[in-house]
C-alpha positions in Angstrom: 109.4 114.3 146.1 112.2 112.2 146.3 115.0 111.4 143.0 113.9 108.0 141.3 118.2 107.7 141.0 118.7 108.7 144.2 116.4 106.3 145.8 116.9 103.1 144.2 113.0 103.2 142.1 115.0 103.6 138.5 115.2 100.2 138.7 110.8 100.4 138.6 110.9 102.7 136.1 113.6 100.7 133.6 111.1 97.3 134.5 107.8 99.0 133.4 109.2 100.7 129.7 110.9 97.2 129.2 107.3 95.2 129.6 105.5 98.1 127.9 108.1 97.4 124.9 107.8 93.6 125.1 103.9 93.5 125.3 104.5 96.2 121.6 107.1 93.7 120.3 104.2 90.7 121.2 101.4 92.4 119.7 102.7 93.1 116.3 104.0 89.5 116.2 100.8 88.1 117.0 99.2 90.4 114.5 101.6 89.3 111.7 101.2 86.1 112.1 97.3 86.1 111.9 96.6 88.7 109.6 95.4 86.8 106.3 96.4 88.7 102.9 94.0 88.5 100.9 94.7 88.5 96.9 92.9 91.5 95.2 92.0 91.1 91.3 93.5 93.7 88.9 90.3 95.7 87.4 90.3 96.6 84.0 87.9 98.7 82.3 86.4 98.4 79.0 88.5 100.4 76.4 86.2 100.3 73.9 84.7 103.0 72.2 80.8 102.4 70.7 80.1 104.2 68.1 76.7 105.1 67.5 75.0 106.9 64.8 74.3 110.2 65.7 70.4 109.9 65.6 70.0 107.0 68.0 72.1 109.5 70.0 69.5 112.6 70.1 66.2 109.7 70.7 68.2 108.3 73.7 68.3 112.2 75.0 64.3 112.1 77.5 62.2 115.2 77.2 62.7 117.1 79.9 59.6 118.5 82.2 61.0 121.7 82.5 62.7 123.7 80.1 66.3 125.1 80.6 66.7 128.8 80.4 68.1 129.8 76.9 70.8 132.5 79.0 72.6 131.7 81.2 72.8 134.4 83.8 
């Protein structure tokens, strides 16, 4: 194998990393310049406590099927 310096290919070598940077260089370009930013809306969440009377509380509450052991184990 011969020396890429020695021989004269550097020159190749230099050539190929400088297109492989300048096709990089292009594609982020081209994808900054049509990329479309889209505006996002600021969520807000409702704050506000409801206070309901404790009863309407416990008839919300559905029988359940099966009943839940009294230990826990």
């Amino acid at each position: 194998m011969e020396n890429p310096f020695e021989s004269g290919h550097i020159k190749n070598y230099v050539l190929l990393y400088a297109s492989v940077v300048v096709i990089i260089i292009l594609f982020f370009i081209a994808t900054t310049l049509f990329h479309d930013v889209k505006k996002i809306d600021k969520k807000t969440f409702n704050t506000e406590i409801s206070k309901k009377p404790q009863e309407e509380i416990k008839e919300e509450i559905p029988k359940r099927k099966f009943k839940l052991m009294d230990k826990v184990y």
